[in-house]
SEMARGU-865825 format. One record per atom (N, C-alpha, C, O): y, x, z; residue in one letter. Coordinates in steps of 0.02 Angstrom, whole numbers, plus 50000, padded with zeros to 5 digits. Layout:
YXZa ...
END
This chain:
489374953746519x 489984956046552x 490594952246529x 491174953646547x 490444947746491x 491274942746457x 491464939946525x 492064938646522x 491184938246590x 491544936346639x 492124941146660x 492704939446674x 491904946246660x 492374952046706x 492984953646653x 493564954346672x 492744954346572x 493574953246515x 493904947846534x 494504947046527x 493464943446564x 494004935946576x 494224933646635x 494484928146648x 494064939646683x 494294939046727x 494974943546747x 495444942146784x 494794950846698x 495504956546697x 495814954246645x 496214958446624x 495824947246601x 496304945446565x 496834938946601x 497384936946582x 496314936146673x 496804930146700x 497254935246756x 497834933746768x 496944940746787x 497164944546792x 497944946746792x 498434946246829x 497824948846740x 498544952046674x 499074946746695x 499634946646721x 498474940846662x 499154936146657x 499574934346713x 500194934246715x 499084932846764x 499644932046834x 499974936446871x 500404935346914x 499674943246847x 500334949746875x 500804947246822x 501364945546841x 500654946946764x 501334945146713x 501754941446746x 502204943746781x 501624935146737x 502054927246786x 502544930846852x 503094928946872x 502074937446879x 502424937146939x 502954939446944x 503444938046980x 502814945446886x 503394949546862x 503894947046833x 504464949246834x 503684942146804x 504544939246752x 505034937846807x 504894934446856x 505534940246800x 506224939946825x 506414931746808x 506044927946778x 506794930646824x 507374924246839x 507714921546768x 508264924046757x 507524917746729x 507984915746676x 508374908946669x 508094903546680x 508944909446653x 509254901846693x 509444901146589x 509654904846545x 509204893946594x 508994891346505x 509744891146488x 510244890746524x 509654891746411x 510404890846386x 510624882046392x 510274877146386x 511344882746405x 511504876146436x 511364874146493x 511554868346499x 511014877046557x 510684875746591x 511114876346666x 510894878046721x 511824874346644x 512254877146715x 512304869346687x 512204868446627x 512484863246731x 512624855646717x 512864854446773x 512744857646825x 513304848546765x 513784843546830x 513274840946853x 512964837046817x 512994842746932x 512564841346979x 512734832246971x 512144830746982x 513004826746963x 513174822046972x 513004818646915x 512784812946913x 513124822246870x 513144815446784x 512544822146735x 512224820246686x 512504830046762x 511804831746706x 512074830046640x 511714828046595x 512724830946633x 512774829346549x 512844837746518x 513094842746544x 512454836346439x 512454841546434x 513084844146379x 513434839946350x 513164849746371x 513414852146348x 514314851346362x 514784850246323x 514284852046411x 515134849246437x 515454854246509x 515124855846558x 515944855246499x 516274861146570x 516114860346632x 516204854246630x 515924861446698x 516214861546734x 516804863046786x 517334864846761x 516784862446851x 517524863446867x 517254867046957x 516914864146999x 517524872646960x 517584877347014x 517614871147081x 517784865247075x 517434873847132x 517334868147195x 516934863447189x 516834860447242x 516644861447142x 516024855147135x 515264857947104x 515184862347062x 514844854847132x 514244856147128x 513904854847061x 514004849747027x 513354861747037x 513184858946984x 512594860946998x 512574864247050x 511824860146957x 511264863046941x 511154868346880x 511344868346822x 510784872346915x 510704876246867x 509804877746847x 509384880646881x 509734874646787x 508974875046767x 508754879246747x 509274882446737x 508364882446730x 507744890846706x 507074890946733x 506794886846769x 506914894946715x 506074898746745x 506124903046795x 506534907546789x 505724902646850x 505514908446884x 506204909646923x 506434915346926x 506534904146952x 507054905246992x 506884907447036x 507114912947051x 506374904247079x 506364904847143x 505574905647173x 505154904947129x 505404906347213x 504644906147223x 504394899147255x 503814897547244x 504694896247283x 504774888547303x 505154884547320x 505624885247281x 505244880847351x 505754876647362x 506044877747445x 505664879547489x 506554876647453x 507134879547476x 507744873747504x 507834869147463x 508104873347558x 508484868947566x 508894870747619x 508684873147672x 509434869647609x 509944874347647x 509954869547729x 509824863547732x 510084872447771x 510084867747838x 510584866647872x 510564862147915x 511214870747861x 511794871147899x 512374872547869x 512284876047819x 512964871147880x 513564872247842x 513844876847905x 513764875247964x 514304884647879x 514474883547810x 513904884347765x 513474888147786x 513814881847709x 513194884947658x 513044893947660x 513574896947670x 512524897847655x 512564902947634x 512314905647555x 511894902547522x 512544910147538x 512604912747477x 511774916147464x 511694918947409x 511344916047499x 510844917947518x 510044913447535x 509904912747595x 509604910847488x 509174908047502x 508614906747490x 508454902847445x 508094910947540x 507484909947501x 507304917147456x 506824918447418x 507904921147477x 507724927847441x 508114926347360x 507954929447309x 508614921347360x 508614918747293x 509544917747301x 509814914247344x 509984922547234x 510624922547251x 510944921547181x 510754924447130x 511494916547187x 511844914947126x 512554917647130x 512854916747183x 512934921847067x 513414922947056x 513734920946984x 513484921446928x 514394918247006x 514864916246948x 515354921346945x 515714922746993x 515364924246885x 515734930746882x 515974935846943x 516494938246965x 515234935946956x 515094940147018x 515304940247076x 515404944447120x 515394932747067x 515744929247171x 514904923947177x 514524920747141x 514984925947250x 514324924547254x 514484915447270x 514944912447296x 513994914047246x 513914905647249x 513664901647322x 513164904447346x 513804898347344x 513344895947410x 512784891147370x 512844889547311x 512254889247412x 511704886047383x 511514881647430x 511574882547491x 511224875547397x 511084869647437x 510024869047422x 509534867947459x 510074869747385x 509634871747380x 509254876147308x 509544877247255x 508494878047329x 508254884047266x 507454878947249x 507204874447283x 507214881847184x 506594879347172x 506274882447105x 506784883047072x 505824884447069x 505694888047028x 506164886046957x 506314889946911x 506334879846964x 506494876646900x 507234874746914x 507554872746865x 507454874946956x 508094870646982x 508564873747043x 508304873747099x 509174876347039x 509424878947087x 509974873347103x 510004869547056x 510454871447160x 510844868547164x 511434872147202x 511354874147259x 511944872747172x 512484877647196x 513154873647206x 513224867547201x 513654878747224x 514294875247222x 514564881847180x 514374887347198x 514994881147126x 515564884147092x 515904886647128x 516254882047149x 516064891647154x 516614895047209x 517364895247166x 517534897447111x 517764891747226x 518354889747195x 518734896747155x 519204896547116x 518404901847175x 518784905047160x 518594911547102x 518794917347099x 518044907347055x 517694909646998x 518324911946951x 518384917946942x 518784907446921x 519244912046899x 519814913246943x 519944910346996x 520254919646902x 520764921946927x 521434915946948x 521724912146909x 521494916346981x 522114912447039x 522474908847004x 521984909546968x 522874905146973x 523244901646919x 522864898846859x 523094894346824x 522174902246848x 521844899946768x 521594896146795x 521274896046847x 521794891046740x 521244881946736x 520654881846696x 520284877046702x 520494887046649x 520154885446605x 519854892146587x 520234896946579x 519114892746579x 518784899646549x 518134900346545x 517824895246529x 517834905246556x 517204904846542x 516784910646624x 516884916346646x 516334905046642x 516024911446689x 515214913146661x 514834909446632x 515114920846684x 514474920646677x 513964921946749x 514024925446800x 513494917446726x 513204914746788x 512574919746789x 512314921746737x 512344921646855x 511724927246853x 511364924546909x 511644924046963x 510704922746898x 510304922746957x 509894928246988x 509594931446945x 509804929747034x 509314935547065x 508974931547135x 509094927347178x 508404936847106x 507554933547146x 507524940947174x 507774946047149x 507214940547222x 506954945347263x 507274953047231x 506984958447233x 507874951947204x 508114958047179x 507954960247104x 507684965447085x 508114957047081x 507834953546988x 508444950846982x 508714947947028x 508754951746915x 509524946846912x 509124945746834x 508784949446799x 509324939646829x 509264935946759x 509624938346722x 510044942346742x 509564936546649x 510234938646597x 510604932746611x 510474926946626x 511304937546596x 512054931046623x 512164925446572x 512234926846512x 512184921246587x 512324914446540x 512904911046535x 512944907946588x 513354909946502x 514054909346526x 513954902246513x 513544899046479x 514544900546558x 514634890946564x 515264890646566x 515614893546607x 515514886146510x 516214883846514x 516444878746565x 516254872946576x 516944882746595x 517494880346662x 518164877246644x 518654880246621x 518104869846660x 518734867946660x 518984863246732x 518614861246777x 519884862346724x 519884860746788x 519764851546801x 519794848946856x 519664848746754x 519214842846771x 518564840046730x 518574840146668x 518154838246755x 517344837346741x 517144830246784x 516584829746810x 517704824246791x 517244817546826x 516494815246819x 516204813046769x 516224816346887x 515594812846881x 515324809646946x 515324812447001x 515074802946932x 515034801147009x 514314800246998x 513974798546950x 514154802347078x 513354803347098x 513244795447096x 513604790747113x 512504795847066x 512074790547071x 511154790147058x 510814794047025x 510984785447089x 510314784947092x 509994779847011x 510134773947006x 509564783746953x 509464778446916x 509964776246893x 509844770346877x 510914778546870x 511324773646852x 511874772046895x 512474772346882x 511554770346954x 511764766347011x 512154768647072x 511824770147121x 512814768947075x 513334771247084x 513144773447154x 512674769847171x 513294777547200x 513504781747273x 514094778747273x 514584782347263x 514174771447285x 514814768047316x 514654763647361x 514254759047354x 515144765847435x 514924762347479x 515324758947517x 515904760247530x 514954754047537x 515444747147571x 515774748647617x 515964754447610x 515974745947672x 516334747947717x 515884745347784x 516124746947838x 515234741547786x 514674742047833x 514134748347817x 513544748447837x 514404753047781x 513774758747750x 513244755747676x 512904759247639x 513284751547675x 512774746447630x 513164749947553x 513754749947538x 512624752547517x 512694753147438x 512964746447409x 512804740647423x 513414748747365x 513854743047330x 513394739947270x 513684738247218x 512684739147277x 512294738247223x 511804730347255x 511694728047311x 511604728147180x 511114719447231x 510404723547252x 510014727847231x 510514718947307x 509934719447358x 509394721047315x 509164719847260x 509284725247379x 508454726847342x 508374732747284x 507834734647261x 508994735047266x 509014739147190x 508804744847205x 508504747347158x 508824749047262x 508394755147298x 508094755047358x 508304755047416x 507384755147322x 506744755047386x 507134760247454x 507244766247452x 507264755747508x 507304759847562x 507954761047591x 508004764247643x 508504758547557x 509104757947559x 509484751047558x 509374746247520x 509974751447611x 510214742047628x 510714742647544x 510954747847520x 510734737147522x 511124735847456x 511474729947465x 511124725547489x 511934728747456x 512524723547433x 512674723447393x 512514728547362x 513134717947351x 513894718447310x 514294720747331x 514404718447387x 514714725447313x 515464724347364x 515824720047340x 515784718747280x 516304716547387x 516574710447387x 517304711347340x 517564716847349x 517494708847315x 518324710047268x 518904709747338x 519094705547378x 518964713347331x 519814714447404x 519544719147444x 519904722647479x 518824719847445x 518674727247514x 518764732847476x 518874731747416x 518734740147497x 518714745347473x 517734748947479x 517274746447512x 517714754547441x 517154757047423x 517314763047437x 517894764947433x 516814766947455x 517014773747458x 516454775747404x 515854774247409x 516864780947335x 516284781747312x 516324790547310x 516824794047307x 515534792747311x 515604801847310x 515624802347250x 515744797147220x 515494808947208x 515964811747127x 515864820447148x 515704823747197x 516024821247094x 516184827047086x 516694829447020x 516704825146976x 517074834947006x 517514837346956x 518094835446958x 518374835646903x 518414833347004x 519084832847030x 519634836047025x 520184833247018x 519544842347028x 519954847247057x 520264850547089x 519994851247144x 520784853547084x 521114856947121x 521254850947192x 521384844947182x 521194853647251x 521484851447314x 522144855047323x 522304860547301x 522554849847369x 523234852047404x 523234857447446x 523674861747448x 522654857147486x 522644865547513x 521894868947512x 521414865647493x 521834874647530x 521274877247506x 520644877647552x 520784878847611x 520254877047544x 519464874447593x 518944882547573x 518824883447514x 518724886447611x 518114891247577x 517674889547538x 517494883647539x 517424893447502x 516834890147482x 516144889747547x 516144892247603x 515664886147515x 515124883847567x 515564879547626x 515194877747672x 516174877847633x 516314873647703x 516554868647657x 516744868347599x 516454863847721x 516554855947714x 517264857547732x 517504863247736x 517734848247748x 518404848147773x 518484842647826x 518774837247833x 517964847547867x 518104841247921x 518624842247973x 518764838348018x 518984849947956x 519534851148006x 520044847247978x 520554846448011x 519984844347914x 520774841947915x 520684837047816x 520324839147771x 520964833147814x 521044829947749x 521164832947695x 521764834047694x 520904835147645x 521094837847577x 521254833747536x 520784829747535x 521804831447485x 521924826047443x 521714830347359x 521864836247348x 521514827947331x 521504831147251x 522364832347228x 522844829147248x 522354838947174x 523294837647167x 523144834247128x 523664831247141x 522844830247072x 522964825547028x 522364819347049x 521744819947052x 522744814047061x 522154808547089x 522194804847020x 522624803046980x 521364804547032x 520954801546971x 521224791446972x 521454788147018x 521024788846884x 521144780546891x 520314779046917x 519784781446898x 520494773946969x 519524772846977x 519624765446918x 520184763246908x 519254763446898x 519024758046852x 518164755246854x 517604757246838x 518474749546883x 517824744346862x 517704739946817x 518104735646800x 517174740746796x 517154734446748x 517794737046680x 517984733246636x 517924741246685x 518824743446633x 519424738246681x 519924737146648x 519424736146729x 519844735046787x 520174740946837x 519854743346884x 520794742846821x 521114747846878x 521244744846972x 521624741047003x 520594749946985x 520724749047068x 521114753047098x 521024758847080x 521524752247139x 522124753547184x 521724759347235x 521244757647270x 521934765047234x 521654768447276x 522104769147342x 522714768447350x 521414771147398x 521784772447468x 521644780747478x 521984783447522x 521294783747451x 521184790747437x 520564794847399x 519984793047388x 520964802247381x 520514803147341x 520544809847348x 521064812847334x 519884813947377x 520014821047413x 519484824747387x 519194823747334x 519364829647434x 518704831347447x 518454828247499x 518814826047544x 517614827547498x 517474824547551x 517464828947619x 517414835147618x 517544824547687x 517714828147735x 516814832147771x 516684836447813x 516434828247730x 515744828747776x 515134832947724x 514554834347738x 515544834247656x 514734837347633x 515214842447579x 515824841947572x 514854846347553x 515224854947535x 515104853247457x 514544851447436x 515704853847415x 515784852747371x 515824844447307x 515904842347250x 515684842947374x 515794834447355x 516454829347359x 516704828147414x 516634827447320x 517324822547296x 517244817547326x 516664815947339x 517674814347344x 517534805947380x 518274804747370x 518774808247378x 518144796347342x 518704793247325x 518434786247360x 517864783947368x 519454782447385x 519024777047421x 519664773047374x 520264774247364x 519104766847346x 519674762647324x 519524755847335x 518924754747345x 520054748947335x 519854741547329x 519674740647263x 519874743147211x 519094734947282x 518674732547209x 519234727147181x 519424722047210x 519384728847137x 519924724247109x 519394715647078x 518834714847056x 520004710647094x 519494704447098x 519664703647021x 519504698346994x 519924707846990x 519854703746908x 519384709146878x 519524710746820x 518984711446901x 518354716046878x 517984709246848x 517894708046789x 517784704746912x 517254698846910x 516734702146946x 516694707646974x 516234695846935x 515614696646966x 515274699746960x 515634703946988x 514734703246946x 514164704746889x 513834710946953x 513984713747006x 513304710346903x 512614716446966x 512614723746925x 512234728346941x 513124724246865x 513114728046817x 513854733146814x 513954738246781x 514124731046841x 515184733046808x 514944741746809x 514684744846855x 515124743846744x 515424751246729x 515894753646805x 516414750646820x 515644758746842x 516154760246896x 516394768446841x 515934771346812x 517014770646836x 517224775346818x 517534780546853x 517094781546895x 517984784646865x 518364789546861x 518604793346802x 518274797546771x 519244791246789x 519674793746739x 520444800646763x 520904799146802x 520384807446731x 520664809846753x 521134814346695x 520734814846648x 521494816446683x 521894818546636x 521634818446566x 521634823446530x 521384812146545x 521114808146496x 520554810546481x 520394812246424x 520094811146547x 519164810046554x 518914807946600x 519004809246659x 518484803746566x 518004798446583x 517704800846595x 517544805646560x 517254798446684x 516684802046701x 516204794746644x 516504790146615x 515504795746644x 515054792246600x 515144785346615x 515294784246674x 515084779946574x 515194772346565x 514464768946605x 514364763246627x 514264771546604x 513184772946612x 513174771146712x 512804766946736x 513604774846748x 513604774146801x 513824765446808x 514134762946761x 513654761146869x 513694754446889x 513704754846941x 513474759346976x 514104748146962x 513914744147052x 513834739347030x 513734737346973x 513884736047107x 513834726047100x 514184723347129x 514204724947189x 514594718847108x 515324717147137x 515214708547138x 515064705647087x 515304705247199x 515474698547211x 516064696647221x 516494700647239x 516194689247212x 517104687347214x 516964685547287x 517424683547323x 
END
């Protein structure tokens, strides 16, 4: 009969698994863009949030505005509900609702709660500040784009994607996140495609440790919770398949680690 103990002991175990509630790991709220750990984020920009037993599978939001609702699977930052881009047992992807703290505060602490099918995790607090630069990239490799759509990176550097240099005198548009505050106010889960949002404090872009001249620097008009800054590649960067692309904002550096590829 040791089959049938070992079978009401695998049993056990997977009613157990099913039962565990939602736990989001300590440290485990991070800047969707740079994943660095142990560092603030900032209300309106997207971050991930890692744990166990988030979700029952994977999940992907289909329409804007985002809903706060997905997959049976709901995130709150001091109990404003979060929109979600997407859910997965290990990985949630949210946006910070601008309006996690109280109206005037730049700086504090939220605690973040996930709930599964009506299960809320224990709250995990994540430090909020109002800037957190980080620009999205693949491998390193900067989300800056030319002005034919072509990644500002040498050919060939992502399977499946057209790649260039960008040229010194064109502009780049690159996406980011941790910006801040906008000039006027956008919901959470919506994009701004009714109208231009500028950041109130525009970030230095730097290549190579070269200051590029910006033509703007907002939220983006086409995706929910995403930064976009468009600037000229300054020609005393130089050449190289490598240049540090940055964002610098009330003296922080998004990571040195991010790159493009810049031709004269």
């Amino acid at each position: 009969m040791h089959w049938v103990y070992r079978v009401s002991i695998l049993l056990t175990l997977s009613w157990t698994a099913l039962c565990q509630g939602p736990a989001v790991a300590d440290g485990g709220v991070l800047n969707a863009a740079t994943f660095a750990t142990g560092q603030a984020v900032t209300p309106g920009s997207l971050v991930s949030i890692f744990g166990s037993n988030l979700a029952a599978g994977l999940a992907q939001a289909d329409s804007i505005p985002l809903s706060t609702s997905l997959a049976n699977v709901s995130v709150t930052f001091n109990n404003v509900p979060a929109p979600l881009l997407f859910v997965s047992p290990g990985q949630i992807n949210a946006q910070i609702p601008w309006n996690t703290l109280p109206a005037g505060t730049l700086t504090g602490t939220a605690n973040v709660v996930v709930t599964r099918n009506g299960v809320a995790s224990a709250p995990k607090p994540v430090s909020l500040a109002p800037f957190s630069p980080g620009i999205y990239a693949v491998r390193n490799l900067a989300i800056a784009i030319n002005p034919d759509g072509t990644l500002a990176q040498p050919v060939g550097a992502i399977q499946g994607i057209n790649c260039r240099p960008a040229k010194a005198g064109d502009y780049v548009i690159i996406l980011g996140s941790g910006l801040g505050a906008l000039d006027s106010e956008v919901a959470n889960g919506r994009n701004s495609t009714d109208k231009l949002r500028n950041v109130v404090t525009p970030p230095q872009v730097l290549v190579n440790g070269m200051s590029a001249q910006l033509l703007f620097a907002g939220i983006s008009p086409d995706f929910v919770g995403v930064y976009q800054v468009n600037a000229f590649v300054p020609a005393a960067a130089g050449a190289g398949s490598a240049h540090p692309l940055q964002w610098q904002v009330s003296g922080i550096a998004s990571p040195n680690t991010t790159t493009m590829a810049v031709t004269l």
